[in-house]
KOLGU-4560 file (N, C-alpha, C; in nm, 3 decimals, padded with zeros to 5 digits):
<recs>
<n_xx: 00.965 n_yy: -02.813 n_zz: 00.936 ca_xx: 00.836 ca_yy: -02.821 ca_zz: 00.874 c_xx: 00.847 c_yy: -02.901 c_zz: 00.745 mol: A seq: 1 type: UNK>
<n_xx: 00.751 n_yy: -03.016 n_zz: 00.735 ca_xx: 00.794 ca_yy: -03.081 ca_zz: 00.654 c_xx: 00.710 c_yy: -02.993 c_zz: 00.481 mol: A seq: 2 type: UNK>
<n_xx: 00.791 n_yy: -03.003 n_zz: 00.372 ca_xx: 00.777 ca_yy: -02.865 ca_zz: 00.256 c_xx: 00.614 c_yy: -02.908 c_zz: 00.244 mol: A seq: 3 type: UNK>
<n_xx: 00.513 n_yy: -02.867 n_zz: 00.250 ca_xx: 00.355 ca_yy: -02.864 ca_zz: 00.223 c_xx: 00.330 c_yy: -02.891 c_zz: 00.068 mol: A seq: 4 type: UNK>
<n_xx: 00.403 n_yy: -02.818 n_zz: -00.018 ca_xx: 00.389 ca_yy: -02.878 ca_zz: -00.161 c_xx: 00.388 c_yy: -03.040 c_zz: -00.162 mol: A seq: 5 type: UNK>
<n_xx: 00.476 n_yy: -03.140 n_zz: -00.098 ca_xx: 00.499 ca_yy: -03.249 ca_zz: -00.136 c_xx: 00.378 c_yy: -03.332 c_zz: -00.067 mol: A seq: 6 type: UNK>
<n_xx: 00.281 n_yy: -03.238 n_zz: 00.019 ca_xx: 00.185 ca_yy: -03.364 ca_zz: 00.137 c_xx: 00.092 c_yy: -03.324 c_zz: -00.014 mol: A seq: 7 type: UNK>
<n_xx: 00.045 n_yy: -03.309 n_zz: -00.114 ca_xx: -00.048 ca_yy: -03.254 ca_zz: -00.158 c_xx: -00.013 c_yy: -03.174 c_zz: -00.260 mol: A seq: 8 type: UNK>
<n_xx: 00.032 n_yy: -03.224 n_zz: -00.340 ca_xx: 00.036 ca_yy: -03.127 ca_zz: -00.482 c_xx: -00.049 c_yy: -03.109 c_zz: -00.606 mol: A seq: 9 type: UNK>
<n_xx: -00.192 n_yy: -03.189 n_zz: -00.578 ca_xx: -00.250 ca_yy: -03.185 ca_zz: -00.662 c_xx: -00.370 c_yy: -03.123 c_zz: -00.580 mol: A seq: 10 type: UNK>
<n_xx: -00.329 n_yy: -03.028 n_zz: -00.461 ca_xx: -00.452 ca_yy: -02.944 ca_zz: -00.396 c_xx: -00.458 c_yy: -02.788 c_zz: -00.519 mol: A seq: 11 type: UNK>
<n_xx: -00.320 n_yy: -02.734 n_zz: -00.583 ca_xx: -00.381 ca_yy: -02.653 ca_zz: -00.639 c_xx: -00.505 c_yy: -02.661 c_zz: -00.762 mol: A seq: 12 type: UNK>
<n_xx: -00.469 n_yy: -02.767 n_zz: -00.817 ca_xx: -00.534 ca_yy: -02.791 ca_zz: -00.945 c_xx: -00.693 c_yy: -02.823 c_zz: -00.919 mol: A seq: 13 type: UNK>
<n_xx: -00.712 n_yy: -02.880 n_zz: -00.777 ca_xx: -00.845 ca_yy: -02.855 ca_zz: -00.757 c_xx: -00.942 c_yy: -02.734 c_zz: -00.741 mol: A seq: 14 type: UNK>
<n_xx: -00.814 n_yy: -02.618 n_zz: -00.711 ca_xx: -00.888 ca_yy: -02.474 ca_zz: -00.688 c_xx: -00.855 c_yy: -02.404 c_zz: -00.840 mol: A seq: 15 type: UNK>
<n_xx: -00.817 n_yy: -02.437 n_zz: -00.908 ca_xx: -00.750 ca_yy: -02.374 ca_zz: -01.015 c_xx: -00.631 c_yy: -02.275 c_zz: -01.034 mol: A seq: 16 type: UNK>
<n_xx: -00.540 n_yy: -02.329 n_zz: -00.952 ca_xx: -00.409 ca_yy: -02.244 ca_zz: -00.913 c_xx: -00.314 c_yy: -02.289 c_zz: -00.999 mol: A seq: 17 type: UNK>
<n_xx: -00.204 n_yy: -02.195 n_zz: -01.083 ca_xx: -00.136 ca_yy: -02.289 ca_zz: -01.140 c_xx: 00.028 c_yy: -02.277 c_zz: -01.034 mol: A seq: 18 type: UNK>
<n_xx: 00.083 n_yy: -02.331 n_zz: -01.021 ca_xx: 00.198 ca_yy: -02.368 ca_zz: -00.964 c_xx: 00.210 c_yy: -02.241 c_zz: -00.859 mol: A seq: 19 type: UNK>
<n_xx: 00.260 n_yy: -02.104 n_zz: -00.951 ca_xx: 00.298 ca_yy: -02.017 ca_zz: -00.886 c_xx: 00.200 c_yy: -01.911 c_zz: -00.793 mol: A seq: 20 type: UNK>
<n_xx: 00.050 n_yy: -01.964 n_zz: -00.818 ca_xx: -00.043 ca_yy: -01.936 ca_zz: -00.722 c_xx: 00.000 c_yy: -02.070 c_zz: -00.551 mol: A seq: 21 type: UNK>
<n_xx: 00.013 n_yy: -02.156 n_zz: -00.604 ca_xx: 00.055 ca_yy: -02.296 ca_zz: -00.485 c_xx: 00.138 c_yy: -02.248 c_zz: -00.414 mol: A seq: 22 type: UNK>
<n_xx: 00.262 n_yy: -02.181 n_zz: -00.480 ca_xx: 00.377 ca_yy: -02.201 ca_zz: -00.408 c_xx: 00.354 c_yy: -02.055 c_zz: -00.298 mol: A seq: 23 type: UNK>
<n_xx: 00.248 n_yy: -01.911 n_zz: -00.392 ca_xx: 00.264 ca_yy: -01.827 ca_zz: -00.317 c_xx: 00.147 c_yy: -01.868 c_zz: -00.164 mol: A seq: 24 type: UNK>
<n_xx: 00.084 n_yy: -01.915 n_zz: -00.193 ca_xx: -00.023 ca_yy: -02.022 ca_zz: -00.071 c_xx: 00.086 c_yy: -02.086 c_zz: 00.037 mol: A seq: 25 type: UNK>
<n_xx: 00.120 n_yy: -02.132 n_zz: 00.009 ca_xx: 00.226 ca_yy: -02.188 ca_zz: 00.110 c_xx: 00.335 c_yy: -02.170 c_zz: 00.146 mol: A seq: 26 type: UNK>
<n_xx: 00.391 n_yy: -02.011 n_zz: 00.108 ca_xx: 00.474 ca_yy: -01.940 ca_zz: 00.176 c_xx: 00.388 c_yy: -01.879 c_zz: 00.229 mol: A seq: 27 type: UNK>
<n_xx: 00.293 n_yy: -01.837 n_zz: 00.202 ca_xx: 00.210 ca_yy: -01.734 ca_zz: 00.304 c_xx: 00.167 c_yy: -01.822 c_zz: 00.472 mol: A seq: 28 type: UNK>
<n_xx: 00.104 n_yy: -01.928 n_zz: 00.430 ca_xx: 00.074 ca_yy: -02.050 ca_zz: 00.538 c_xx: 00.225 c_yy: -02.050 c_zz: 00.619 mol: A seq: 29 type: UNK>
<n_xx: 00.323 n_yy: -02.097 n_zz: 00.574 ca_xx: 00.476 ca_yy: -02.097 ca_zz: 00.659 c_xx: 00.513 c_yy: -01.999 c_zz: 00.685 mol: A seq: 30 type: UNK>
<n_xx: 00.456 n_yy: -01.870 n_zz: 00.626 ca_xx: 00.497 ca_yy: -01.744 ca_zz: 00.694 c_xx: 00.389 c_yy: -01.733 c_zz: 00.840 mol: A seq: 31 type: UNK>
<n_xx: 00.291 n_yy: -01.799 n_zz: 00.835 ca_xx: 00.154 ca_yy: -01.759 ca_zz: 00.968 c_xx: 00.261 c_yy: -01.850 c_zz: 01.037 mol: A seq: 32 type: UNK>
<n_xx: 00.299 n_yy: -01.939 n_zz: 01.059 ca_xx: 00.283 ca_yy: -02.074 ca_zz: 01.125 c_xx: 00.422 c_yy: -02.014 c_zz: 01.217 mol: A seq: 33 type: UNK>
<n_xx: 00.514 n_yy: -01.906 n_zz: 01.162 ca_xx: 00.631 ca_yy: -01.886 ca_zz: 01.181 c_xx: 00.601 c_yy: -01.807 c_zz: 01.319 mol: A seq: 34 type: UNK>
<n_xx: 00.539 n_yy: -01.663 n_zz: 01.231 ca_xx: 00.491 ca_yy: -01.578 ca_zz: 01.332 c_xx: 00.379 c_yy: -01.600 c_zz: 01.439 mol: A seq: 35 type: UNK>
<n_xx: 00.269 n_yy: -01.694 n_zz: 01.437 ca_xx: 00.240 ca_yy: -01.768 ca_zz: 01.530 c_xx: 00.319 c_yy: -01.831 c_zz: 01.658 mol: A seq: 36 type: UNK>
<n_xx: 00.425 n_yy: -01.883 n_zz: 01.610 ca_xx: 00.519 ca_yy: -01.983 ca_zz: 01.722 c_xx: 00.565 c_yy: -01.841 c_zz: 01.807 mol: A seq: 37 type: UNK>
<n_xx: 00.613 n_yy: -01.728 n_zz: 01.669 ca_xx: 00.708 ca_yy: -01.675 ca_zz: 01.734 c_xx: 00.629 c_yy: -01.543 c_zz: 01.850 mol: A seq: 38 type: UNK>
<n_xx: 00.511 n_yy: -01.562 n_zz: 01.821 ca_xx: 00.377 ca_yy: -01.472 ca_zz: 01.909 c_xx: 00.402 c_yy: -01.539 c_zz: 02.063 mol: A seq: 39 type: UNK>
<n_xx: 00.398 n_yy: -01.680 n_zz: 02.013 ca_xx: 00.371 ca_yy: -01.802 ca_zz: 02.119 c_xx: 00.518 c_yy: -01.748 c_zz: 02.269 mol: A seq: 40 type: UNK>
<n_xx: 00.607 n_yy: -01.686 n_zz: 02.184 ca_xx: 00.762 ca_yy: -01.656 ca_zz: 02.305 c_xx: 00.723 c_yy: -01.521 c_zz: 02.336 mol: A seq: 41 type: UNK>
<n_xx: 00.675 n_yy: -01.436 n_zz: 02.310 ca_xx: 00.667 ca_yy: -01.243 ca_zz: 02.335 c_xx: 00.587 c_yy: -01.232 c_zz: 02.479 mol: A seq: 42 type: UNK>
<n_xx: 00.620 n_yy: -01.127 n_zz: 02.537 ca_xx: 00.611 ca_yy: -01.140 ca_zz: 02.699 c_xx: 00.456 c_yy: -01.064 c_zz: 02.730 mol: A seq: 43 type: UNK>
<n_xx: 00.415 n_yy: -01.031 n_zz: 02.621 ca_xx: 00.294 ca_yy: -00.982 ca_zz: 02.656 c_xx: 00.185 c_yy: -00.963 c_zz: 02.537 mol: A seq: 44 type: UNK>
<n_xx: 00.085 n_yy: -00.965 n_zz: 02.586 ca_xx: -00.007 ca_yy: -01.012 ca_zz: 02.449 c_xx: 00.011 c_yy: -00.872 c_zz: 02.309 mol: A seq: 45 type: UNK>
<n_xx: 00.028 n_yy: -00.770 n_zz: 02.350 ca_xx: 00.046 ca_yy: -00.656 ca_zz: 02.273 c_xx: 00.223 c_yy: -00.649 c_zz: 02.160 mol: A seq: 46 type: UNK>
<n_xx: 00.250 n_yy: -00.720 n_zz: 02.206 ca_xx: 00.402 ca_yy: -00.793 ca_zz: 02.135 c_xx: 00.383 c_yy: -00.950 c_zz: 02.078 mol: A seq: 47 type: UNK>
<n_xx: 00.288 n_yy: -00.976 n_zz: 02.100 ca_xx: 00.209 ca_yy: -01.124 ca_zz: 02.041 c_xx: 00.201 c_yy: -01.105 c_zz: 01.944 mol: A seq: 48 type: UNK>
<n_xx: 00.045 n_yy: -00.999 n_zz: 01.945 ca_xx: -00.024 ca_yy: -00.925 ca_zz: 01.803 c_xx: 00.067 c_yy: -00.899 c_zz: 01.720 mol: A seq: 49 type: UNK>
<n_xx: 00.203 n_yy: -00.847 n_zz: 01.771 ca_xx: 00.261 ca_yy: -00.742 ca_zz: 01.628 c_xx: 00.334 c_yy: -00.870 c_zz: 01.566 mol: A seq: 50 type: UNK>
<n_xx: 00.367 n_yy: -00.948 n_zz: 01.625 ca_xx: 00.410 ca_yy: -01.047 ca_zz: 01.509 c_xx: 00.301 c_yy: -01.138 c_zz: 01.465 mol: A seq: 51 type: UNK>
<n_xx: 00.200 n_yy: -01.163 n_zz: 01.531 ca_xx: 00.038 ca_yy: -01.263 ca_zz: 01.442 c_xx: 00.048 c_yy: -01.152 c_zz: 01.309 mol: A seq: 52 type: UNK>
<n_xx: 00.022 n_yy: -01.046 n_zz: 01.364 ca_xx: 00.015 ca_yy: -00.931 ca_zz: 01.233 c_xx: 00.060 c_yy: -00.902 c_zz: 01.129 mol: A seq: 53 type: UNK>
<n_xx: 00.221 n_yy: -00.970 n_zz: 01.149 ca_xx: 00.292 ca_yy: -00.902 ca_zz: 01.045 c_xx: 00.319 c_yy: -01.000 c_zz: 00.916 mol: A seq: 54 type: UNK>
<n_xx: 00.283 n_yy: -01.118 n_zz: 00.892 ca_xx: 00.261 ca_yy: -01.148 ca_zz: 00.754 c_xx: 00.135 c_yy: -01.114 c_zz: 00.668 mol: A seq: 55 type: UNK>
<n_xx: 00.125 n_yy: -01.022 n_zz: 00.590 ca_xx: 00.047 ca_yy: -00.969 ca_zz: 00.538 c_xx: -00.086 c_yy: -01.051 c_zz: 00.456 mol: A seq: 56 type: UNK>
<n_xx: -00.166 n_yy: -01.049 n_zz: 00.458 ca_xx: -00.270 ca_yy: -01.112 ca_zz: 00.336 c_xx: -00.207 c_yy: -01.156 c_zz: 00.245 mol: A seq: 57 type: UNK>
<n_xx: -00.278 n_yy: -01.340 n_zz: 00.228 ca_xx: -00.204 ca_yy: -01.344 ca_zz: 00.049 c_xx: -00.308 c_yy: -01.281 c_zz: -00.010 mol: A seq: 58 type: UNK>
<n_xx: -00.449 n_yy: -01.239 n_zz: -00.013 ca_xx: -00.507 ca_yy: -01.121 ca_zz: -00.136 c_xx: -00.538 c_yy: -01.083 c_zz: -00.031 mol: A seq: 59 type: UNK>
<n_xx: -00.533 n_yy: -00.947 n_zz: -00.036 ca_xx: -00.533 ca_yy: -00.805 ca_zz: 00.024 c_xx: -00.672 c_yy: -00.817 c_zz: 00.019 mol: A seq: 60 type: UNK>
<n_xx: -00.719 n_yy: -00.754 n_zz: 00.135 ca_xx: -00.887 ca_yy: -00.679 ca_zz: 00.199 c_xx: -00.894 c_yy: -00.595 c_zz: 00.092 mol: A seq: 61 type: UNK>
<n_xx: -01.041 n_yy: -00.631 n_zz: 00.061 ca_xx: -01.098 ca_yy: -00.514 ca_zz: -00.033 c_xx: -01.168 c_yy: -00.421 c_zz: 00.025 mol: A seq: 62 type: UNK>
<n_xx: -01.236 n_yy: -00.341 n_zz: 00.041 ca_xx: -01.341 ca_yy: -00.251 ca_zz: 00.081 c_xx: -01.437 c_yy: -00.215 c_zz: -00.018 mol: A seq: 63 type: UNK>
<n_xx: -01.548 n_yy: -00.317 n_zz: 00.033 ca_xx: -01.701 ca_yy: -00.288 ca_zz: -00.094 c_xx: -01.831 c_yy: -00.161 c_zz: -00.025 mol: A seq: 64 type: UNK>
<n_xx: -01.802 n_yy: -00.092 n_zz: -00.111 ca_xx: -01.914 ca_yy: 00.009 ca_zz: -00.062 c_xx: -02.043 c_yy: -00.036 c_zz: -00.068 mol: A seq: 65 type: UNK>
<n_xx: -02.106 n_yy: 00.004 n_zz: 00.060 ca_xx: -02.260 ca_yy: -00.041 ca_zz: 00.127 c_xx: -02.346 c_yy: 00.043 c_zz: 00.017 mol: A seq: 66 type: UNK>
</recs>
């Protein structure tokens, strides 16, 4: 994978990220992309899910009361 910081390093500064917001963005992205492929080999869709699943949110679900 070629490192994502270098296609585009001036994408954080457009969102207002400073470096160590960037870098945690695109370990999270190379962490999907990982467990994706590795969904892509599991012998059945219920062993798919648990690895799509298992890189966590880069910001965590909130829950807003109705």
């Amino acid at each position: 994978m070629t490192p994502l910081r270098h296609k585009r390093p001036d994408g954080g500064s457009r969102l207002c990220w400073g470096d160590e917001r960037v870098d945690q963005e695109v370990a999270h992205y190379v962490a999907r992309v990982r467990a994706e492929r590795a969904a892509h080999e599991q012998p059945d869709d219920a062993a798919a899910d648990a690895f799509r699943l298992d890189p966590p949110d880069v910001v965590p679900a909130v829950t807003v009361a109705a």
